[in-house]
Z-matrix of the N, CA and C atoms (Angstrom, degrees):
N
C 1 1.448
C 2 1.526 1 108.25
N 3 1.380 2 110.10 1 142.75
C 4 1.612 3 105.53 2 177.06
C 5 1.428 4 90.50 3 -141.52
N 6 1.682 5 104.61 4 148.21
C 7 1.096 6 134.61 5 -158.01
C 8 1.789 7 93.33 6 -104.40
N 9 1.147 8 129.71 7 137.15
C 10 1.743 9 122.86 8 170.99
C 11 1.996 10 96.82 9 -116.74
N 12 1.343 11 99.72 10 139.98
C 13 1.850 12 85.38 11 168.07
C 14 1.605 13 83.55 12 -93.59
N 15 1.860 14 81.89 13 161.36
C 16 1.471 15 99.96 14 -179.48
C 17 1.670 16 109.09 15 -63.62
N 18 1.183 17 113.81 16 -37.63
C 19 1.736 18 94.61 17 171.95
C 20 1.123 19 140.26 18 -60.09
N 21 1.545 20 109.79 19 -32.06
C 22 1.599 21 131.17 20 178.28
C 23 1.384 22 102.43 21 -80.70
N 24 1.527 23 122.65 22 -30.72
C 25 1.885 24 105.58 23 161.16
C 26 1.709 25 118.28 24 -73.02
N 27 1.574 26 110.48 25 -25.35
C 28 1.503 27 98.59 26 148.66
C 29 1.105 28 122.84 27 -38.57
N 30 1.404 29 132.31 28 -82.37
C 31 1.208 30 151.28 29 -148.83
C 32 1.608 31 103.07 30 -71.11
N 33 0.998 32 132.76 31 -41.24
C 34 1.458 33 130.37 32 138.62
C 35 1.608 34 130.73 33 -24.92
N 36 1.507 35 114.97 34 -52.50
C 37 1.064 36 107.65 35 151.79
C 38 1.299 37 153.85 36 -58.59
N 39 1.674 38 73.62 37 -50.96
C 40 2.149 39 86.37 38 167.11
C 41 1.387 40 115.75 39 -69.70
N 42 1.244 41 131.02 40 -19.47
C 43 1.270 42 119.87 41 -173.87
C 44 1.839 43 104.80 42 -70.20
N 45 1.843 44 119.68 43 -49.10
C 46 1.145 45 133.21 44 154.10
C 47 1.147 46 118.86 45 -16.65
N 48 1.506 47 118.03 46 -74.85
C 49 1.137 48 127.11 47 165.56
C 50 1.814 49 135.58 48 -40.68
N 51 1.685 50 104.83 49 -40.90
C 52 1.229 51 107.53 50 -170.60
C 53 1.630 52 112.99 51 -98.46
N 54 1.378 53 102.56 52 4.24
C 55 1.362 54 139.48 53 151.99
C 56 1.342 55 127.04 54 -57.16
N 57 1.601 56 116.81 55 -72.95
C 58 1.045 57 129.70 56 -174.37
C 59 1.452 58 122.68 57 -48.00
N 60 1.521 59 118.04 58 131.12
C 61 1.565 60 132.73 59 33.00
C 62 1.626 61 103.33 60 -89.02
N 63 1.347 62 132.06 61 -1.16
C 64 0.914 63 129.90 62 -157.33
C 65 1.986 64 99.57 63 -87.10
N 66 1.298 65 120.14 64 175.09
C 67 1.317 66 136.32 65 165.79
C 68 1.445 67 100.05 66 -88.47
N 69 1.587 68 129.56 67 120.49
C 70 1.272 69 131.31 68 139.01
C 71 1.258 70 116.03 69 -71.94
N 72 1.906 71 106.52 70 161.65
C 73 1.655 72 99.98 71 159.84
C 74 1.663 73 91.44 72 -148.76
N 75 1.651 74 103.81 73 172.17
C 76 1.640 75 119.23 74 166.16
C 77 1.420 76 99.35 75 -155.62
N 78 1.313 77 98.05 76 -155.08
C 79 1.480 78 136.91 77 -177.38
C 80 1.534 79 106.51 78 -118.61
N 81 1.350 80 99.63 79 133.90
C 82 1.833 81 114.10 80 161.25
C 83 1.637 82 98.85 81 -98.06
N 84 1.321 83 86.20 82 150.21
C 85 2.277 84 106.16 83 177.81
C 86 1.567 85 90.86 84 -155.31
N 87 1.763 86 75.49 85 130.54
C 88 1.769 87 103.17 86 161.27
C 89 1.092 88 111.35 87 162.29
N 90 1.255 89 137.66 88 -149.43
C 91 1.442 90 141.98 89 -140.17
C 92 1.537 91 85.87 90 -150.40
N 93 1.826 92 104.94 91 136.18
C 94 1.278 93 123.43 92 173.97
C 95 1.893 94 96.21 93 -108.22
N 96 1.699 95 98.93 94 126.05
C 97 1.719 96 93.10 95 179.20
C 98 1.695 97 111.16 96 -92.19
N 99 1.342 98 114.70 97 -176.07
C 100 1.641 99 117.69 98 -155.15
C 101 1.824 100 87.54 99 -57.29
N 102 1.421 101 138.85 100 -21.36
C 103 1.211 102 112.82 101 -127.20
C 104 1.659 103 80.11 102 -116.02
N 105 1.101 104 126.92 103 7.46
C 106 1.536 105 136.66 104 -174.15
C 107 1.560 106 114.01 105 72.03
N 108 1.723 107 113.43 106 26.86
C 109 1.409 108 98.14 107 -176.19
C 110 1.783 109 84.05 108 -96.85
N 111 1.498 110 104.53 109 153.55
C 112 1.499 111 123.12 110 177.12
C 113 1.414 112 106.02 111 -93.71
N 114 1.379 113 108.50 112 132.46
C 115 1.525 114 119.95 113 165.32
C 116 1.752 115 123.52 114 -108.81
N 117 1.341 116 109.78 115 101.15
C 118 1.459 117 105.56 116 -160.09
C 119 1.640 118 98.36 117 -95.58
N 120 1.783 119 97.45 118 119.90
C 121 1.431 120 108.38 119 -178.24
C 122 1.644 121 126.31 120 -99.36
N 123 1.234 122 105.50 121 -21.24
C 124 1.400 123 124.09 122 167.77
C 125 1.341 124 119.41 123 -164.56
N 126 1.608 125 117.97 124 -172.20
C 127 1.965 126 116.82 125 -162.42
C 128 1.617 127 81.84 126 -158.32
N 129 1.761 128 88.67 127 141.54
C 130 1.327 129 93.76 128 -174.48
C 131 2.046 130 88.21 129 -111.75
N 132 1.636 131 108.64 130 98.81
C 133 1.831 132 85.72 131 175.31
C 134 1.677 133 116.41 132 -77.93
N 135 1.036 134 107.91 133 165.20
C 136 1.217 135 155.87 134 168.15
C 137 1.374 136 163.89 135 -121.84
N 138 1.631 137 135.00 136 106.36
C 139 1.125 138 117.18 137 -139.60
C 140 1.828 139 104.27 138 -67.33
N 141 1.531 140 89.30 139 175.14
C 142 1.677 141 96.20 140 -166.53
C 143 1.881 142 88.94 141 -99.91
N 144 1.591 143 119.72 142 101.40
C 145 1.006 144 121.73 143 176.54
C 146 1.476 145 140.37 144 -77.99
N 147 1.773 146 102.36 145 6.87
C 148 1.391 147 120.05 146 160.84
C 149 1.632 148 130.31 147 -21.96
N 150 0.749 149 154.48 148 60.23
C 151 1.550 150 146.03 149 159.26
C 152 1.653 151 109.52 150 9.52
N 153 0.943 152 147.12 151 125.09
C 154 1.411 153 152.33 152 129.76
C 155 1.531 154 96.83 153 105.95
N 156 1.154 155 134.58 154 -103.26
C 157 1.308 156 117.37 155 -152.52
C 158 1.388 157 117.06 156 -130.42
N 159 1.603 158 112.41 157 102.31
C 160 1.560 159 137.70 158 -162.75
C 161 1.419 160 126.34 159 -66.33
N 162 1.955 161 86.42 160 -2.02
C 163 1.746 162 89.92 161 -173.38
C 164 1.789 163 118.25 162 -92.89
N 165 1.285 164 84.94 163 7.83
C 166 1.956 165 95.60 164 -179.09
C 167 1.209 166 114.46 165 -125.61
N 168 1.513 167 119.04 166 -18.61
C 169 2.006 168 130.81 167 -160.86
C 170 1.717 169 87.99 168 -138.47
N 171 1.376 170 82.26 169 166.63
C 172 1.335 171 94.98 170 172.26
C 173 1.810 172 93.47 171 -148.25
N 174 1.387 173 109.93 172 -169.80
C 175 1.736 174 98.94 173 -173.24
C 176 1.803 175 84.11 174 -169.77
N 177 1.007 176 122.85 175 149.17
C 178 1.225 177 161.69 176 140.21
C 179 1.536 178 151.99 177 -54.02
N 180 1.664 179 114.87 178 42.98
C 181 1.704 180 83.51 179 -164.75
C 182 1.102 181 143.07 180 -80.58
N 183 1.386 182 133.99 181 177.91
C 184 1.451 183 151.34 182 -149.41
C 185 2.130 184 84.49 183 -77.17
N 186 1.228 185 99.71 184 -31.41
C 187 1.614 186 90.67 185 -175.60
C 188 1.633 187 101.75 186 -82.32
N 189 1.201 188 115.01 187 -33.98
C 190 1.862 189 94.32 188 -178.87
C 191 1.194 190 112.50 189 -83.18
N 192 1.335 191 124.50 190 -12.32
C 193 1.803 192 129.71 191 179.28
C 194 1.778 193 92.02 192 -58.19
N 195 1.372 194 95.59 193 -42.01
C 196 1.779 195 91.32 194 -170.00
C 197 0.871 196 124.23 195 -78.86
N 198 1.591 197 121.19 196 -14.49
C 199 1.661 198 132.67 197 170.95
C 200 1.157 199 114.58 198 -87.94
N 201 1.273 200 120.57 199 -6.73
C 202 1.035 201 123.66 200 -177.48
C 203 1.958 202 109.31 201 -90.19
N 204 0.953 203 119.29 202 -56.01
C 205 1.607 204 142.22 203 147.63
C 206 1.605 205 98.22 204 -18.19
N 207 1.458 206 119.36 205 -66.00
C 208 1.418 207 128.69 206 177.23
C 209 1.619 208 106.26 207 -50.42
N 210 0.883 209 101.92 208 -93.38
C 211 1.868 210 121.64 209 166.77
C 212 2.155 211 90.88 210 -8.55
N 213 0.592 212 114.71 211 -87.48
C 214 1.542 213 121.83 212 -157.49
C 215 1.424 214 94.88 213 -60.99
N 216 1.258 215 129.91 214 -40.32
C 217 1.774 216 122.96 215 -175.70
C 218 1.343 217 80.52 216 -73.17
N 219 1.181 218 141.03 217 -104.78
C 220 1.555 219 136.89 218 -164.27
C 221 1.597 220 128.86 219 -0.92
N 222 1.361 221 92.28 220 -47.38
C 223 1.385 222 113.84 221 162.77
C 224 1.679 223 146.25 222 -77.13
N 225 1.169 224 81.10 223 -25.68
C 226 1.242 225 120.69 224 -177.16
C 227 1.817 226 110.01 225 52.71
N 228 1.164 227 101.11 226 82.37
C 229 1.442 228 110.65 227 -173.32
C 230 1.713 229 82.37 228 -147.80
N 231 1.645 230 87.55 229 177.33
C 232 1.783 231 112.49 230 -178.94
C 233 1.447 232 104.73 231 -107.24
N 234 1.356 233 107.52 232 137.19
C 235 1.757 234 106.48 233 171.07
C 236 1.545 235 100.48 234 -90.74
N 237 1.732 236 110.58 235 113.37
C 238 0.988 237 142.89 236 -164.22
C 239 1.544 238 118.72 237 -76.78
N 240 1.366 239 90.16 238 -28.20
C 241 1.711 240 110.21 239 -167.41
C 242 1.704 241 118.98 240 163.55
N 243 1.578 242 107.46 241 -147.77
C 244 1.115 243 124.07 242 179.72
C 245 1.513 244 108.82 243 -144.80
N 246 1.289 245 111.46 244 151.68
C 247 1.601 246 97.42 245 131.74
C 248 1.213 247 98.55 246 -171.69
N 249 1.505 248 95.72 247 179.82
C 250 1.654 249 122.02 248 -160.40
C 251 1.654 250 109.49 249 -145.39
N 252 1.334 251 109.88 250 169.45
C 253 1.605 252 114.59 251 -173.04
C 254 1.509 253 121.56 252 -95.08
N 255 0.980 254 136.52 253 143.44
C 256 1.695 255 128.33 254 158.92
C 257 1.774 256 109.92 255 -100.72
N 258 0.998 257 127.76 256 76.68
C 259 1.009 258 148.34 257 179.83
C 260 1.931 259 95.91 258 -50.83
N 261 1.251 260 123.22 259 134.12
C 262 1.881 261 129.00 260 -152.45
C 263 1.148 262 94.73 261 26.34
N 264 1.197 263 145.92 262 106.43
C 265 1.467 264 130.24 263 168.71
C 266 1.570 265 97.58 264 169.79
N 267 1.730 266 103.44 265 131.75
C 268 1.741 267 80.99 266 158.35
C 269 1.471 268 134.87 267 -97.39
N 270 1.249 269 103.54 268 -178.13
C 271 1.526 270 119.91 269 -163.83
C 272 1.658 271 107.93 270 -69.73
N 273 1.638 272 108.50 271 48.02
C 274 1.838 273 108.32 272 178.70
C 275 1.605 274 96.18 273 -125.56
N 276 1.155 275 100.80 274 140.24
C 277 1.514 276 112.25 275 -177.70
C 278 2.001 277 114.47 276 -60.03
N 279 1.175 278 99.08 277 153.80
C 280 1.759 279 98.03 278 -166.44
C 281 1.709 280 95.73 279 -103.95
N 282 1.034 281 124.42 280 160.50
C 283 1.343 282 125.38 281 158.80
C 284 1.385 283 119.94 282 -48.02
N 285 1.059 284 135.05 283 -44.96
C 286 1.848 285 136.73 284 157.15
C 287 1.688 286 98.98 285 -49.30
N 288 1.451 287 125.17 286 -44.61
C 289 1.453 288 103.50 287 -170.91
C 290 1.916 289 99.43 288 -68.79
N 291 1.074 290 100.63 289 -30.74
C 292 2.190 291 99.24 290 -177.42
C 293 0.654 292 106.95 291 -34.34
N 294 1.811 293 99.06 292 -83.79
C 295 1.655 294 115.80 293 174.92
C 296 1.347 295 123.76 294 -17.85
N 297 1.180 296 125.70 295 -65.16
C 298 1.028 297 131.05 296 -163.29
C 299 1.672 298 113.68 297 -78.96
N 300 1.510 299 135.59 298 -4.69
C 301 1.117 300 135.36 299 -140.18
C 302 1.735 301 80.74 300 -94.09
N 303 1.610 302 101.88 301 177.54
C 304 1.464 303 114.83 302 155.81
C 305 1.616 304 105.68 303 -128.84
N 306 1.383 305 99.60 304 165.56
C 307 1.385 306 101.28 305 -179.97
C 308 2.178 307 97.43 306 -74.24
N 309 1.634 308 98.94 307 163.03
C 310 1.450 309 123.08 308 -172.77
C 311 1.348 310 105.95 309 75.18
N 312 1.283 311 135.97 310 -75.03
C 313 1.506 312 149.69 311 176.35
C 314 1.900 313 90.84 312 -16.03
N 315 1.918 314 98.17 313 123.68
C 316 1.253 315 96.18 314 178.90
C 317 1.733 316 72.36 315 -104.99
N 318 1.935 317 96.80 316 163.35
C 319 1.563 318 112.89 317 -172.83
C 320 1.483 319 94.09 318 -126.15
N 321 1.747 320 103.59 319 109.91
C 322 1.284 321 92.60 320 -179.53
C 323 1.752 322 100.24 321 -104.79
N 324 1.385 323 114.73 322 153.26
C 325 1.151 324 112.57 323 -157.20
C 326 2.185 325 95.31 324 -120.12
N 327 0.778 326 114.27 325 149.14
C 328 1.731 327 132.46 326 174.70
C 329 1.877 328 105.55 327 -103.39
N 330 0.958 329 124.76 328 107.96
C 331 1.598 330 118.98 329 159.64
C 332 1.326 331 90.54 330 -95.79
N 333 1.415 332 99.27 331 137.15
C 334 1.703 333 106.61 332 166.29
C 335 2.067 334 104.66 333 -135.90
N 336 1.085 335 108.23 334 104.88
C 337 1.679 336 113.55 335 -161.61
C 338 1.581 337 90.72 336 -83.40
N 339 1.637 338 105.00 337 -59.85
C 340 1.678 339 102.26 338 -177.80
C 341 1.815 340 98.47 339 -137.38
N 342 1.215 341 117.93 340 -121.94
C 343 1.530 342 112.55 341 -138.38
C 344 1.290 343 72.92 342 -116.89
N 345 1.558 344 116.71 343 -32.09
C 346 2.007 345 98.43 344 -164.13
C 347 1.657 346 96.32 345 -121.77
N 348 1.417 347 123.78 346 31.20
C 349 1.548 348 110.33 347 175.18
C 350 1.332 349 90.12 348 -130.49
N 351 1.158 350 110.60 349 127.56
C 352 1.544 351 134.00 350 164.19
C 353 1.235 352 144.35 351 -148.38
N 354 1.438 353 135.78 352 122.72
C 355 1.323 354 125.41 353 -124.57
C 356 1.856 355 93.98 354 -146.83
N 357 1.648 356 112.87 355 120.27
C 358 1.442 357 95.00 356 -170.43
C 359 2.075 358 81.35 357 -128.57
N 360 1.789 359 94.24 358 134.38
C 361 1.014 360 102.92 359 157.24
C 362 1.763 361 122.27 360 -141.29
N 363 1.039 362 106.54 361 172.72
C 364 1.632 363 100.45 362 174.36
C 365 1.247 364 108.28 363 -151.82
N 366 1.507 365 94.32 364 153.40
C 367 1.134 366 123.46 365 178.49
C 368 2.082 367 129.00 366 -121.80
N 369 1.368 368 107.43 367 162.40
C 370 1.256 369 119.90 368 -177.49
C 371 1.588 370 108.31 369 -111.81
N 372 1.408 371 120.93 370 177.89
C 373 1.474 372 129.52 371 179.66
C 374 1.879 373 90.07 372 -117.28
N 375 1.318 374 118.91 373 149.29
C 376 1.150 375 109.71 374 -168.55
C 377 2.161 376 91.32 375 -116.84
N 378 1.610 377 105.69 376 -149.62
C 379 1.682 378 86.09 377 -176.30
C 380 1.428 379 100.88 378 -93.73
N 381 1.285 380 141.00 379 -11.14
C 382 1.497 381 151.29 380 174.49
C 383 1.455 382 105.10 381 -88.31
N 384 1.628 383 116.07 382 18.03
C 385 1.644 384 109.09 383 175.84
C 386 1.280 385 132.11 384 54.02
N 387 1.202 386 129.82 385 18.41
C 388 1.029 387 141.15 386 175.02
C 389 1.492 388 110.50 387 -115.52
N 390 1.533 389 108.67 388 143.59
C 391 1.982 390 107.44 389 -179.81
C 392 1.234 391 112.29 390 -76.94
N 393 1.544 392 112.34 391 150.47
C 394 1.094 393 128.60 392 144.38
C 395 1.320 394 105.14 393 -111.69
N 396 1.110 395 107.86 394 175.31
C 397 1.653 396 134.27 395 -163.37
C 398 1.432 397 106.44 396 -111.92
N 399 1.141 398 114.60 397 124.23
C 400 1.700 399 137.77 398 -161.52
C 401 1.432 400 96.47 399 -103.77
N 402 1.199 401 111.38 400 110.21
C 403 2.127 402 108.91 401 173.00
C 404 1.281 403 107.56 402 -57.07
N 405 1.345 404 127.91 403 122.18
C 406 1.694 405 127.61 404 160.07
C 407 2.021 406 95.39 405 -75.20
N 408 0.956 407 100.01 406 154.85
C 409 1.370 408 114.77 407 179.70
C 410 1.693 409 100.04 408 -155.93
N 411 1.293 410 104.57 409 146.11
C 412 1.572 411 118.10 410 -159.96
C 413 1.644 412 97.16 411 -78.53
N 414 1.315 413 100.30 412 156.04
C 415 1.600 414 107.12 413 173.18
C 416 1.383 415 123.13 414 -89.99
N 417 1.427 416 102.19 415 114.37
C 418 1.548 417 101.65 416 179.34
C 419 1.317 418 128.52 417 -72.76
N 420 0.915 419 146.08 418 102.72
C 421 2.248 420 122.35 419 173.10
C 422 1.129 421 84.65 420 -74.46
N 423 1.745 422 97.89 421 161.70
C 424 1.123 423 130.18 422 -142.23
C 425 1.961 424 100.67 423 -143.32
């Protein structure tokens, strides 16, 4: 289960959005509690460094993997994951996102169809490498 605060699922959106048609991506940060539910406290974005055409892939570089590592020791939080947008598309992982996944990293995904439909889900790698789908559940204060 992963927890989103309501601001950081803002900022999830808008990044999608201020993205689109293109694929955004970042980093999730926060703290995983004893019981393995994830609490996502902030996103570090990042441009989508793909070569040629951003509206289907997205890409990763070797320099934000490392800022990202930075960012969370600094902070002292856990890099939680990633995610990125499917711009017309829904929010289910593609065979390029598999491939590419690592195990722990939850993948939270953005569908953005038009300006007011938007759809955030995430997912995990299971032990046969394949996703399952991680419940987001809203953030309560307490």
């Amino acid at each position: 289960m992963i927890i989103i605060e309501p601001r950081v699922r803002q900022l999830l959106i808008d990044d999608a959005l201020n993205t689109f048609p293109d694929e955004c991506c970042g980093f999730l940060f926060g703290r995983e509690e004893h019981d393995g539910t994830r609490l996502v406290v902030d996103i570090l974005v990042v441009d989508n460094s793909k070569e040629g055409d951003k509206t289907r892939r997205f890409e990763i570089s070797p320099q934000d993997y490392m800022a990202a590592e930075t960012h969370a020791l600094d902070h002292d939080w856990t890099l939680l994951g990633i995610y990125h947008s499917h711009p017309k598309h829904p929010a289910i992982p593609s065979e390029t996102d598999r491939q590419s996944a690592q195990p722990y990293f939850s993948y939270v995904i953005i569908s953005i169809l038009d300006k007011d439909t938007t759809e955030l889900r995430s997912w995990l790698l299971n032990d046969k490498r394949q996703f399952e789908e991680e419940k987001i559940i809203d953030y309560i204060y307490s």
